[in-house]
C-alpha positions as YAML, in Angstrom:
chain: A
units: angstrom
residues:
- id: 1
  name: UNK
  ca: [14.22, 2.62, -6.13]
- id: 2
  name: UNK
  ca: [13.37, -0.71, -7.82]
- id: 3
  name: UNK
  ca: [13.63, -3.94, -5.49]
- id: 4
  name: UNK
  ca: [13.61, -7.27, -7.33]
- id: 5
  name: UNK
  ca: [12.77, -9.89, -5.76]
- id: 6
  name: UNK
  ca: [15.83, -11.81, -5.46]
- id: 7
  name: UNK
  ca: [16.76, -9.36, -3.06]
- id: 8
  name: UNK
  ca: [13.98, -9.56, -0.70]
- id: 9
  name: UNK
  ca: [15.14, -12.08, 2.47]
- id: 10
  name: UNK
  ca: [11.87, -11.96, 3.87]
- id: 11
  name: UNK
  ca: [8.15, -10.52, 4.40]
- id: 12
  name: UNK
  ca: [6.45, -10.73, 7.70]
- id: 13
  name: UNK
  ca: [3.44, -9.25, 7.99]
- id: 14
  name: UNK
  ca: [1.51, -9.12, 11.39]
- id: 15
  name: UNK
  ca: [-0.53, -7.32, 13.66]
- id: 16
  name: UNK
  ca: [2.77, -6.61, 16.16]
- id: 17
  name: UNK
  ca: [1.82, -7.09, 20.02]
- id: 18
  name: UNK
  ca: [-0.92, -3.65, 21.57]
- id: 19
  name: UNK
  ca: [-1.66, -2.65, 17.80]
- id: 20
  name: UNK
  ca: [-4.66, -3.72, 16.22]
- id: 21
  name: UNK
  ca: [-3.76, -3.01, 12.42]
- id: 22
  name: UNK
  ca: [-1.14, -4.64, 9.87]
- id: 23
  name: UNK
  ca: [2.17, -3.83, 9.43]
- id: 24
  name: UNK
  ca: [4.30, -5.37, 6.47]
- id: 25
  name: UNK
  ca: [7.93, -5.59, 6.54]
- id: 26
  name: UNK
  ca: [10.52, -5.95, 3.86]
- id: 27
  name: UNK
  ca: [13.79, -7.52, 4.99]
- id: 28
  name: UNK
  ca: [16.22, -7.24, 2.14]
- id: 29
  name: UNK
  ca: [19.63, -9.11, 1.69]
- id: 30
  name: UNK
  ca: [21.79, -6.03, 2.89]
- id: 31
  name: UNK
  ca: [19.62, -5.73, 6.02]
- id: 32
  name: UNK
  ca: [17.80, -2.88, 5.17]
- id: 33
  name: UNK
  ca: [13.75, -3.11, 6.85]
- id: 34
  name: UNK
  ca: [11.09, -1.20, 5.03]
- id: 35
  name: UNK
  ca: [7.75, -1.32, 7.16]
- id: 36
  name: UNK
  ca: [4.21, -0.23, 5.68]
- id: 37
  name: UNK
  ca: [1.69, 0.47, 7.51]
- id: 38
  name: UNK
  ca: [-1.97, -0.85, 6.77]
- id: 39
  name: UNK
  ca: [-3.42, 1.59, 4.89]
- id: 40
  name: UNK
  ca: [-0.40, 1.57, 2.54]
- id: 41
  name: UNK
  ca: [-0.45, -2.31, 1.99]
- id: 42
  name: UNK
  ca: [-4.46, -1.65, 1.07]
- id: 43
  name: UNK
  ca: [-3.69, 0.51, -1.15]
- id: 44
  name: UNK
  ca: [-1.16, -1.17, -2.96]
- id: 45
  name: UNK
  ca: [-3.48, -4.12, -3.25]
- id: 46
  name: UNK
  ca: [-6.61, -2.24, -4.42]
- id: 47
  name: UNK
  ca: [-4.75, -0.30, -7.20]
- id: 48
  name: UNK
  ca: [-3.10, -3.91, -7.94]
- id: 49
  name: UNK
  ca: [-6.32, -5.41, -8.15]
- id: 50
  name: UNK
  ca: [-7.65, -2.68, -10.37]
- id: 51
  name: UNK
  ca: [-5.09, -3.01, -13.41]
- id: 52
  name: UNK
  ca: [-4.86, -6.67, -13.07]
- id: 53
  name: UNK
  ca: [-8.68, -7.36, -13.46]
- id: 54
  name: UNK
  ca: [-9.27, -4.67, -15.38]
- id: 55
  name: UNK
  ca: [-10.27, -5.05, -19.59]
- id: 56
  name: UNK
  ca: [-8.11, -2.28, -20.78]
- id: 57
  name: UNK
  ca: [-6.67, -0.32, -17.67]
- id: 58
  name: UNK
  ca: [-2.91, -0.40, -17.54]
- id: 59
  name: UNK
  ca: [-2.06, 2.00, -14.81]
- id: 60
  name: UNK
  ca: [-3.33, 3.90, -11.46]
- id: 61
  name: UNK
  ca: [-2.34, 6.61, -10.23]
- id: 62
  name: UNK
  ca: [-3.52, 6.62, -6.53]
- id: 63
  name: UNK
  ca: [-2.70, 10.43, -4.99]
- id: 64
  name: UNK
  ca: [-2.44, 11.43, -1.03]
- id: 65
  name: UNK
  ca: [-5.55, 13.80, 0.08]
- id: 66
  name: UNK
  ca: [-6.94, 15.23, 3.33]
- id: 67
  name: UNK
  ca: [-10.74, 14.30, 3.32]
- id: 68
  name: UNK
  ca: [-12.75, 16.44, 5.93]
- id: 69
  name: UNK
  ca: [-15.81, 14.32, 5.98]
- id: 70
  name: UNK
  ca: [-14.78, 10.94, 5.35]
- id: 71
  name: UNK
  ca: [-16.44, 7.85, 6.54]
- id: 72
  name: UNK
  ca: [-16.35, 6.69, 10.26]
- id: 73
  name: UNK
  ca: [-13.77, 5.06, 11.40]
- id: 74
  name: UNK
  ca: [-11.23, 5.92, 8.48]
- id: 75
  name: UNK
  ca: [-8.62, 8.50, 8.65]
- id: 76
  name: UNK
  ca: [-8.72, 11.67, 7.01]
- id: 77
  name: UNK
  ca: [-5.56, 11.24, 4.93]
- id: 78
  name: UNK
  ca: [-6.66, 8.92, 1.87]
- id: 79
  name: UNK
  ca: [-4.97, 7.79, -0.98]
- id: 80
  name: UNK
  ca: [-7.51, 8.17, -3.97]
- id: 81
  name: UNK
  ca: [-7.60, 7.65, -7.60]
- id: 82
  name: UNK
  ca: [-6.55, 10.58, -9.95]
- id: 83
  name: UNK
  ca: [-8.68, 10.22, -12.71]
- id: 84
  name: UNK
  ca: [-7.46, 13.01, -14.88]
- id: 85
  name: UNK
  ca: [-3.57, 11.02, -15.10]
- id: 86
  name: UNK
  ca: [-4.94, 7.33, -15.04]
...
């Protein structure tokens, strides 16, 4: 699905009333809502980040893993960076 702009009718993103995290919604022209959570907005900006700064990198491939021992405080499923397709 590709979403141009022109058919986005708004982006609110808030921390909505007993949550303590992000949420970012899409409202496009037809009335559709798409909602991302936190963790997905992150991750969209980090691998943004990444091939916009970077010298020579034109693409990221960020993949969905269960990590068993992962830092405090962060949930086990991760999106991380395939290295072998990127």
């Amino acid at each position: 699905m590709l979403i141009p702009n022109e058919e986005i009718r708004e982006l609110i993103v808030e921390i909505p009333e007993g949550h303590k995290h992000l949420r970012g919604t899409f409202v496009l022209k037809d009335g559709q809502e798409m909602t991302f959570l936190e963790a997905a907005i992150a991750n969209l900006v980090r691998a943004y980040v990444t091939v916009k700064t970077h010298p020579s990198k034109t693409r990221i491939r960020l993949v969905g893993q269960h990590i068993d021992e992962g830092k405090q405080g962060f949930a086990g499923w991760q999106l991380l960076e395939d290295k072998s397709k990127s």
